[in-house]
C-alpha positions as CSV (number, residue, x, y, z in Angstrom):
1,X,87.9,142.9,75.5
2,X,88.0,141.7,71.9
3,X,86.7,138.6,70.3
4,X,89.5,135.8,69.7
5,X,87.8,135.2,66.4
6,X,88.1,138.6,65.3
7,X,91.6,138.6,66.6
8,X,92.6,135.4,63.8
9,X,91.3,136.8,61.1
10,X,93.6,136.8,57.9
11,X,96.1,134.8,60.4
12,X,97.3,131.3,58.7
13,X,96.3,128.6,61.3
14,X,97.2,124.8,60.7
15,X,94.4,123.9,63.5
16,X,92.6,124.8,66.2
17,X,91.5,122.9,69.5
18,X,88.8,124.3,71.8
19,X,86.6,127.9,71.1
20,X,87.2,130.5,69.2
21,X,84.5,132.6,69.7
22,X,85.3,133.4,73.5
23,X,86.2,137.1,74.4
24,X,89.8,137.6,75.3
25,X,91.8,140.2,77.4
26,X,94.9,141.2,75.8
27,X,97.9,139.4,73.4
28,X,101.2,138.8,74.8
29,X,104.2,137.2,74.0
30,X,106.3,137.9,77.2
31,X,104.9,134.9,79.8
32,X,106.1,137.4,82.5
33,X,103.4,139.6,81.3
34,X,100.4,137.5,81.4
35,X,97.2,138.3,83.2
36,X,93.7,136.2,83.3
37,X,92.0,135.9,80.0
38,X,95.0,136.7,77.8
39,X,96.2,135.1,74.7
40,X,99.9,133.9,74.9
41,X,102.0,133.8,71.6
42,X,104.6,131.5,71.7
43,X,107.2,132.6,69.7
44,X,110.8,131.0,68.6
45,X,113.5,133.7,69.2
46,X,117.2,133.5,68.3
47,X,117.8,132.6,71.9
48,X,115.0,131.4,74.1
49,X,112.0,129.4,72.5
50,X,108.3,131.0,74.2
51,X,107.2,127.4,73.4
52,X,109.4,126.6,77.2
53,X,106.7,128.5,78.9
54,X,103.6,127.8,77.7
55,X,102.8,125.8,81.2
56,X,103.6,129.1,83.1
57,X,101.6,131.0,81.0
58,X,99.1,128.8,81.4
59,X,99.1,129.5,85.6
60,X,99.0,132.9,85.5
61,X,95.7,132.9,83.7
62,X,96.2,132.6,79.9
63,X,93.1,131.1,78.2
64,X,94.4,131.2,74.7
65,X,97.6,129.7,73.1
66,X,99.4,130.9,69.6
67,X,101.9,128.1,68.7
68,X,103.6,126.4,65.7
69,X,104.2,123.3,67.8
70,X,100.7,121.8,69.8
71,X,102.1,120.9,73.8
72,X,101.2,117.5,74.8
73,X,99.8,118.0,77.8
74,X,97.0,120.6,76.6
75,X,94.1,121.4,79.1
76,X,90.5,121.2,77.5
77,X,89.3,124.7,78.7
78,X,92.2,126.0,77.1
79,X,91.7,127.4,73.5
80,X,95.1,126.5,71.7
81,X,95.5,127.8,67.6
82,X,98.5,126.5,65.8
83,X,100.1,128.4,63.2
84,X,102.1,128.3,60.7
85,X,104.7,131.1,62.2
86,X,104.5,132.5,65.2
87,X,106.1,135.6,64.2
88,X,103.7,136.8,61.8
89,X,100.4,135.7,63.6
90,X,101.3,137.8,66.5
91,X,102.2,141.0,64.1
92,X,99.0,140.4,62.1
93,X,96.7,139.7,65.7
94,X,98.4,142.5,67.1
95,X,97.2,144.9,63.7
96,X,93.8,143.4,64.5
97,X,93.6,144.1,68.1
98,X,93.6,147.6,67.8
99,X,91.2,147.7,64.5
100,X,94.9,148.1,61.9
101,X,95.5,151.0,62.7
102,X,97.8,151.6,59.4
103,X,94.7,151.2,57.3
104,X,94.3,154.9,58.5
105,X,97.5,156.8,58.2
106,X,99.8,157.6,55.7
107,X,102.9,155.1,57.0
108,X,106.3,155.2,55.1
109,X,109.0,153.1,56.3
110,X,112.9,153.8,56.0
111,X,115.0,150.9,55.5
112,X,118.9,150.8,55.1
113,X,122.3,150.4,56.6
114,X,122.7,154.3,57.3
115,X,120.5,157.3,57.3
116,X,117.2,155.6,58.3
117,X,117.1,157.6,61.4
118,X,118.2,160.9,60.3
119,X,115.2,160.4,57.1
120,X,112.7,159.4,59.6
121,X,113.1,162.3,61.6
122,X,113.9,165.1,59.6
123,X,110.2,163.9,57.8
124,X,108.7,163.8,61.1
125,X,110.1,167.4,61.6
126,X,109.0,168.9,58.0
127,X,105.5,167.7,57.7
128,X,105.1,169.5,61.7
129,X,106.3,172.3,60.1
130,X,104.2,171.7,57.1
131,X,101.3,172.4,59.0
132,X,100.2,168.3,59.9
133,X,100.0,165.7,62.7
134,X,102.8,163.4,62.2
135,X,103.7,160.4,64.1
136,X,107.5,159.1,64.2
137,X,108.9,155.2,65.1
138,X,112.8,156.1,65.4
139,X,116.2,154.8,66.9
140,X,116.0,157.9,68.9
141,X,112.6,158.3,70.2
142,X,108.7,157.8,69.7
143,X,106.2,160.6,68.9
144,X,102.9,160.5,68.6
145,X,102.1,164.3,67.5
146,X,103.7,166.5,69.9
147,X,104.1,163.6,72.6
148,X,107.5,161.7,72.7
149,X,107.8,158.5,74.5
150,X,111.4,156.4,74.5
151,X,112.6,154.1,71.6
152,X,114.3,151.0,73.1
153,X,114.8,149.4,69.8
154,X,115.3,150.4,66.2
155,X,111.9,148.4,64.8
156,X,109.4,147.9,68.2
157,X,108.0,145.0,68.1
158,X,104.4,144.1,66.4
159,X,102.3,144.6,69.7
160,X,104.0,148.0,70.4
161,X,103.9,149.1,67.4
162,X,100.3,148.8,66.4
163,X,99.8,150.5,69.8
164,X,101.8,153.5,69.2
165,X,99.7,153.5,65.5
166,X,96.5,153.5,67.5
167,X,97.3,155.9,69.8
168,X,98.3,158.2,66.6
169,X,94.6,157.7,65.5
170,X,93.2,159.3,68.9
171,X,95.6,162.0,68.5
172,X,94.6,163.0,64.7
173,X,97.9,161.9,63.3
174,X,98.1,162.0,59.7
175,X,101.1,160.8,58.3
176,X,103.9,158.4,60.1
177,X,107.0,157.9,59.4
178,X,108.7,154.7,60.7
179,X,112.9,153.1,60.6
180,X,112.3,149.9,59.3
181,X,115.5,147.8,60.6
182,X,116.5,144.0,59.2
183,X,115.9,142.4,62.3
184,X,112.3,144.1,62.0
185,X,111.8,142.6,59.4
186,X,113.0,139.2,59.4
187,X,110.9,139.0,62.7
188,X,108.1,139.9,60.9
189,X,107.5,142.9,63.2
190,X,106.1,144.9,60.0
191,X,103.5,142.2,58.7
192,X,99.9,143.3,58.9
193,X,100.9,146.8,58.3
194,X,99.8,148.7,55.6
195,X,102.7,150.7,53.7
196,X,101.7,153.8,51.5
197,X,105.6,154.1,50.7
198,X,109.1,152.7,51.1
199,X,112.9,154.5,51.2
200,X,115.9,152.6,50.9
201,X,118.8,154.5,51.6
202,X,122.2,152.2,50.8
203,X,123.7,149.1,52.1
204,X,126.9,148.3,53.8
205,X,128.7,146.3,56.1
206,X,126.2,145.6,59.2
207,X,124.3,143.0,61.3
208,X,126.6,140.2,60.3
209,X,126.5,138.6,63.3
210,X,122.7,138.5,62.6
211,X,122.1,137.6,59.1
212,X,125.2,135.6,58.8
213,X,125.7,136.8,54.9
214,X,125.3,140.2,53.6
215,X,123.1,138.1,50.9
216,X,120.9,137.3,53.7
217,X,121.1,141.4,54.4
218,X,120.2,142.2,51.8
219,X,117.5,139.9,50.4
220,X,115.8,140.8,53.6
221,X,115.7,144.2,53.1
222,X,114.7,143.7,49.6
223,X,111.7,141.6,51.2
224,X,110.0,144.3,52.3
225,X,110.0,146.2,49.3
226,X,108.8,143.4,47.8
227,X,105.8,143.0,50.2
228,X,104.5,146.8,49.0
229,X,101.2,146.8,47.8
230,X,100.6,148.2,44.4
231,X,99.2,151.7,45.4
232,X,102.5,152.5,47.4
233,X,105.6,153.9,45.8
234,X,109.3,152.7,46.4
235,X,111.9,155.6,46.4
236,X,115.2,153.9,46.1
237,X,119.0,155.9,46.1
238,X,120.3,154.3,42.7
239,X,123.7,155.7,43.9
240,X,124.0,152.2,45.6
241,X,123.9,149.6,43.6
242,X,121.5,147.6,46.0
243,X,119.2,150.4,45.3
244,X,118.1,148.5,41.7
245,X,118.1,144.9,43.6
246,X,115.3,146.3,45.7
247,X,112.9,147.4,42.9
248,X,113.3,143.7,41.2
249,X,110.2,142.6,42.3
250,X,107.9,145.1,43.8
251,X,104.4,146.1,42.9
252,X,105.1,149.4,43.9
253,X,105.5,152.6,42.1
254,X,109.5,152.9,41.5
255,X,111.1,156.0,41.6
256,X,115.2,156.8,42.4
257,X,117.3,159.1,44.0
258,X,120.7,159.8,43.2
259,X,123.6,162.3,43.7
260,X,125.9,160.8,41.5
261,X,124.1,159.4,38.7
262,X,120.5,160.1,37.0
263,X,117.1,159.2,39.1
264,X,113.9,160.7,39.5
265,X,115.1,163.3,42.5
266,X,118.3,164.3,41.4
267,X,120.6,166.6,43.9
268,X,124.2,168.3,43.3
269,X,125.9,169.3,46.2
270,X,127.4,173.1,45.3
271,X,129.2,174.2,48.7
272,X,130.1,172.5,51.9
273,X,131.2,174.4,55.3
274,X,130.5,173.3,59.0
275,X,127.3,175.8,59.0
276,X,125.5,173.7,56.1
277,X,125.4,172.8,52.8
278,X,124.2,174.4,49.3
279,X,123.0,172.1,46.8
280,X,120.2,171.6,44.1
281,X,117.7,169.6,44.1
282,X,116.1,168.7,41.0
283,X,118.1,172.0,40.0
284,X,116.5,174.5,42.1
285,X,119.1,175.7,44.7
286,X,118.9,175.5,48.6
287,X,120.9,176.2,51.7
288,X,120.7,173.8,54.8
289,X,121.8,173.7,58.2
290,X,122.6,170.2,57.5
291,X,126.4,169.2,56.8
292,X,127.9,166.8,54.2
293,X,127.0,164.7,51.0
294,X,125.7,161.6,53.1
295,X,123.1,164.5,54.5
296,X,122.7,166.1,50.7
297,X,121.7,162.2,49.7
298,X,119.1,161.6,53.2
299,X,117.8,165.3,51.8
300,X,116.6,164.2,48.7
301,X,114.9,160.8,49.7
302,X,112.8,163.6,51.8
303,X,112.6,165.8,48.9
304,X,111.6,162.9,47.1
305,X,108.8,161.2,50.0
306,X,107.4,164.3,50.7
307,X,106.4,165.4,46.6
308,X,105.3,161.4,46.7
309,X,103.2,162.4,49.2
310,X,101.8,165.6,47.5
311,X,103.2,168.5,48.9
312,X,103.9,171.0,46.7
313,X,107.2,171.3,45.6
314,X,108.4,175.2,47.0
315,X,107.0,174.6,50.3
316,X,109.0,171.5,50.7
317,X,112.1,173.5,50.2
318,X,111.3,176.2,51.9
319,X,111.1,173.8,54.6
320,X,114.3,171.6,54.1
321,X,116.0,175.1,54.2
322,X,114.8,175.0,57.8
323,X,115.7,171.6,59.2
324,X,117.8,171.1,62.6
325,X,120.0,168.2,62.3
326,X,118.9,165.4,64.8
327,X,120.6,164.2,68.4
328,X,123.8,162.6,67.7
329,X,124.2,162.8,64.2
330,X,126.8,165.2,63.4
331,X,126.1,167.0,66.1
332,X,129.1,169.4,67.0
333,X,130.5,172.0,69.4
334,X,133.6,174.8,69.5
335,X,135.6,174.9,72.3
336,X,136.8,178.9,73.2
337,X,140.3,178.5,71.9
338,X,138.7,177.1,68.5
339,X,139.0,173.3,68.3
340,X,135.7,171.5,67.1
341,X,134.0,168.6,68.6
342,X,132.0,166.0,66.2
343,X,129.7,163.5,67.9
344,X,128.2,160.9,65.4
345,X,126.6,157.9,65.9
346,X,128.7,156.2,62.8
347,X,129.2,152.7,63.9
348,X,129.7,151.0,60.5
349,X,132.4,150.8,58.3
350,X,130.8,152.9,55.2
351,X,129.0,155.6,58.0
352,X,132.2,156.0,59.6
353,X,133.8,156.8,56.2
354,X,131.4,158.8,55.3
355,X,131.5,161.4,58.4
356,X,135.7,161.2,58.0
357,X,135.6,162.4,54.4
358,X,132.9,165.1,55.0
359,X,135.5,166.4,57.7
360,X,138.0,166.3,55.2
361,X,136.4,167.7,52.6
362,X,135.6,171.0,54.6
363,X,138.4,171.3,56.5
364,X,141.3,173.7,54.7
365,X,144.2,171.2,54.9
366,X,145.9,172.7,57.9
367,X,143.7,171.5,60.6
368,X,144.5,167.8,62.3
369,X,141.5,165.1,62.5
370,X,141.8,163.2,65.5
371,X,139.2,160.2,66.3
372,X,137.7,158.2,69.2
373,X,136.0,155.0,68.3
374,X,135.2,152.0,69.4
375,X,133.2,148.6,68.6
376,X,130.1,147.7,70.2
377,X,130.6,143.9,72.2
378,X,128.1,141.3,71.4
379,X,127.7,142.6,68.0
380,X,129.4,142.1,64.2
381,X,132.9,141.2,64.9
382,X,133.8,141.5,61.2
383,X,133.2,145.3,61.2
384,X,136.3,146.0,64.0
385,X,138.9,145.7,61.7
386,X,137.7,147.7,59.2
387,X,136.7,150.6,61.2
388,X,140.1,150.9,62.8
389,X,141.4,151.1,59.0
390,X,139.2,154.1,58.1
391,X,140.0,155.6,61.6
392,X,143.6,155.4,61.3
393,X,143.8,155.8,57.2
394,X,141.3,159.7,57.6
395,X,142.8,160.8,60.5
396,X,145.9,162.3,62.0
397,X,145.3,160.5,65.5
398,X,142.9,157.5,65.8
399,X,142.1,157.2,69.5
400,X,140.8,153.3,69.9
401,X,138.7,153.2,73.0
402,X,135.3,151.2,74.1
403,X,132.0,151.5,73.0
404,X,129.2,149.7,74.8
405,X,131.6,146.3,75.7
406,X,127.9,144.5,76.5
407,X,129.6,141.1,78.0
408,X,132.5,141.1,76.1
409,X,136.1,142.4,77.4
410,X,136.4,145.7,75.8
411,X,140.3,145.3,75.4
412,X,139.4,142.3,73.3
413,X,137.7,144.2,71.2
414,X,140.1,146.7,70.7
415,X,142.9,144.6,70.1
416,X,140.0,143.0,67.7
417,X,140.5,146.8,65.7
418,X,144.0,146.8,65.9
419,X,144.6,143.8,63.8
420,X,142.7,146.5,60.7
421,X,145.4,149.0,60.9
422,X,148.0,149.5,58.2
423,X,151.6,149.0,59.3
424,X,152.4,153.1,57.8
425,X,149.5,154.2,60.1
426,X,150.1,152.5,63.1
427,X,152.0,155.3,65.1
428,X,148.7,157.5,64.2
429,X,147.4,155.3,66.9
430,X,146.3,155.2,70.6
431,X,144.6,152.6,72.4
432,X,142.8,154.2,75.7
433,X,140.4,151.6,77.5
434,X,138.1,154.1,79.3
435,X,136.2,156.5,77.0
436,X,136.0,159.0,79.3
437,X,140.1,159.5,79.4
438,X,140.1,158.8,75.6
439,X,137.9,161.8,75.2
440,X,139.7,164.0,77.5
441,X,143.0,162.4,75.8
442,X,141.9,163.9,72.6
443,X,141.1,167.2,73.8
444,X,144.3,168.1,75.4
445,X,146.3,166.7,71.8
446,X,143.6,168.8,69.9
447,X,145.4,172.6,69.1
448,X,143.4,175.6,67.7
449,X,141.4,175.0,64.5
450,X,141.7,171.1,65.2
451,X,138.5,168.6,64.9
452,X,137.8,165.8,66.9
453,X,135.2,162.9,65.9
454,X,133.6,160.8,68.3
455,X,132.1,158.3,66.9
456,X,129.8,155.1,67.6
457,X,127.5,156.4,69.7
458,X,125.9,159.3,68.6
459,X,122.3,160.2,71.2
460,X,122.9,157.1,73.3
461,X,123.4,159.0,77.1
462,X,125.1,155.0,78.6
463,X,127.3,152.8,78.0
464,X,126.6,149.4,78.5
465,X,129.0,147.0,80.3
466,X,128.1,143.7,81.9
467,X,124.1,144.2,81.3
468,X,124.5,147.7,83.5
469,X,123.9,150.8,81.7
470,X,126.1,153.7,82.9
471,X,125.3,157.4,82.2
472,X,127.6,157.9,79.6
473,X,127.0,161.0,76.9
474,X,129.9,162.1,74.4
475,X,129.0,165.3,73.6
476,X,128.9,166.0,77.8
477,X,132.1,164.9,78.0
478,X,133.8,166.4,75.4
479,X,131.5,169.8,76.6
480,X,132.7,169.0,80.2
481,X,136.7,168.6,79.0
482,X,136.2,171.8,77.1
483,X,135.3,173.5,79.8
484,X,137.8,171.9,82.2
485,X,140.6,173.3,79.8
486,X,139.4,176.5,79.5
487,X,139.3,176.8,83.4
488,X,142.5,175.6,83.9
């Protein structure tokens, strides 16, 4: 039980009817969840307003209320606050109801288009093997020290995350590293949190269906840098011309990145094959498992967090030079008559790109690039287009299949792609509805020393259609075709 007093403090209230000082149970903002004695946040979400249930929240034994707008029917024994967002009271309650927990770790988010989950991660993995406790908030997965519990969005939302946070604290957790996503932000997930350090990797085409404008994107990344408190630093990858736009008006200590032009942490990519990467960083030369420049660039914002963060310099590499790329992100296999298999979760134009000319790049010339993509439903319509045109322009076949549909008809959405593709790369072009057969399609065109991409989806292990998630994996399947072929 906590006090609801204790609970407000630092919260902006426009007035409060009934007691304060009364004990409370637990903070919710899901009516469905409420039990006697809990506090109910009523919150305004893009779809539903929590204002609607206040009444039923009220029967299933809430005895507080956090709204912007007062109901008029308010019972006397209830304690109702009203604030001036909903959004931030509950992140800033939530810090206080398990003692802000941030206050004691070292927390860095990672905010961007691309890259924020491979960064995240790939920290989480080098300060283990640096000898520390580390927590991780990812796309992919939760850890708290050596326990891993499942991510079901990019950013969790205030109450959960303040929960994981705590539970690093009981574990000894040191240092936590934590994808900070746009709609995180603009739902003020992150306020109440205290940030020793910020990354922002680049900016692209994403979340338009969202923001609306990629002005909108944008500024709200930029928000959070300029939230960080003077004592944090703000590594920013100057290669993107964003990267500048995000150090306008912070407090924090600025620093760059940059593969291309001159920052603080400065890399230069030396050699690229399928088995890794040599480069410099900051001139001093390293090999890593990891593969491409997109990879050479999420390298040095860890270089660059983890000297930030005061480990010394050699050890760092000595570590990077150790890394295992993460679950879905260029994650590959060879089938036994030579052809190689690429799963990545690029689902936006510039990731996409990205992955296509690191194929390119390594491959001798002779080998043919064949892609399966697709366009998640309910999301950015704007994007389709665009990714059919890199799909079609980098490869020798562009296989155009489903993603996760959601409620949308997926063969709307790839005739949505279609309408991207240029009229000299058309015939470079398939359109198979189910991914499965597009997968299997590409395998039997693919000939020895050939590469296929499967993009979109990366670790996901379902595809969503209709509000059912199937078991769907691409790197089983295109394991599973290998092996069929090889069999037969």
């Amino acid at each position: 039980m906590k006090n609801l007093k204790d609970i407000l403090y630092k919260v902006s209230v426009n007035a409060v009817y009934g007691n304060t000082d009364i004990e409370i149970n637990n903070i919710q903002f899901d009516s469905r969840q409420i039990q006697k004695n809990d506090v109910f946040v009523a919150q305004k979400g893009v779809t539903v307003d929590g204002h609607q249930f206040i009444n039923k929240a009220l029967l299933l034994g809430a005895s507080v209320i956090i709204c912007e707008e007062i109901p008029s029917d308010l019972q006397e024994e209830v304690t109702c606050v009203q604030v001036e967002d909903s959004n931030v009271a509950l992140a800033i309650m939530s810090a206080n109801f398990y003692d802000n927990p941030s206050d004691d770790l070292q927390l860095v988010g990672v905010t961007g288009t691309n890259g924020k989950t491979t960064i995240a991660t790939l920290l989480y993995q080098l300060f283990k093997k640096a000898g520390y406790k580390v927590g991780l908030l990812s796309t992919v997965k939760i850890m708290v020290d050596e326990t891993e519990y499942e991510a079901t969005h990019t950013t969790p939302n205030s109450l959960m995350i303040n929960k994981y946070l705590s539970m690093m604290i009981n574990e000894g957790v040191e240092y936590c590293f934590m994808e900070v996503s746009s709609h995180g932000v603009h739902q003020k997930r992150t306020e109440g949190l205290n940030f020793v350090g910020g990354v922002f990797t680049n900016l692209s085409h994403d979340h338009l269906d969202y923001h609306e404008t990629f002005a909108e994107y944008r500024d709200v990344k930029k928000s959070f840098f300029d939230s960080l408190p003077k004592s944090a630093f703000a590594l920013v990858n100057i290669d993107d011309k964003n990267g500048q736009v995000m150090l306008q008006n912070t407090k924090a200590n600025k620093q760059t990145y940059a593969l291309k032009t001159l920052g603080d942490f400065k890399a230069k990519v030396l050699e690229k094959r399928f088995s890794g990467t040599l480069l410099t960083i900051n001139n001093i030369e390293v090999w890593t498992k990891l593969i491409g420049e997109f990879n050479a660039s999420n390298l040095l914002a860890i270089y660059g967090v983890a000297e930030l963060l005061g480990l010394e310099k050699l050890e760092i590499l000595r570590v990077i030079s150790e890394l295992e790329s993460i679950s879905g992100r260029f994650e590959y296999t060879i089938s036994s008559n030579g052809v190689t298999a690429i799963v990545d979760y690029a689902h936006t134009p510039d990731a996409l790109k990205n992955v296509l000319q690191t194929i390119n790049d390594i491959r001798t010339g002779n080998e043919s690039v064949l892609t399966v993509v697709g366009c998640g439903g309910d999301r950015d319509k704007t994007k389709r287009p665009k990714m059919a045109s890199i799909a079609s322009l980098l490869s020798n076949q562009a296989i155009f299949t489903s993603d996760n549909p959601r409620t949308e008809d997926a063969q709307v959405i790839i005739d949505e792609m279609e309408v991207g593709v240029a009229a000299e790369n058309y015939k470079k072009t398939l359109s198979i509805l189910d991914r499965r057969q597009a997968i299997k399609t590409a395998c039997k065109l693919a000939k020895t020393g050939d590469i296929i991409l499967i993009a979109g989806k990366g670790h996901e292990n379902y595809q969503e259609i209709n509000g059912v998630k199937h078991h769907f994996d691409d790197l089983e399947e295109v394991t599973n075709c290998f092996n069929q072929l090889k069999n037969s």
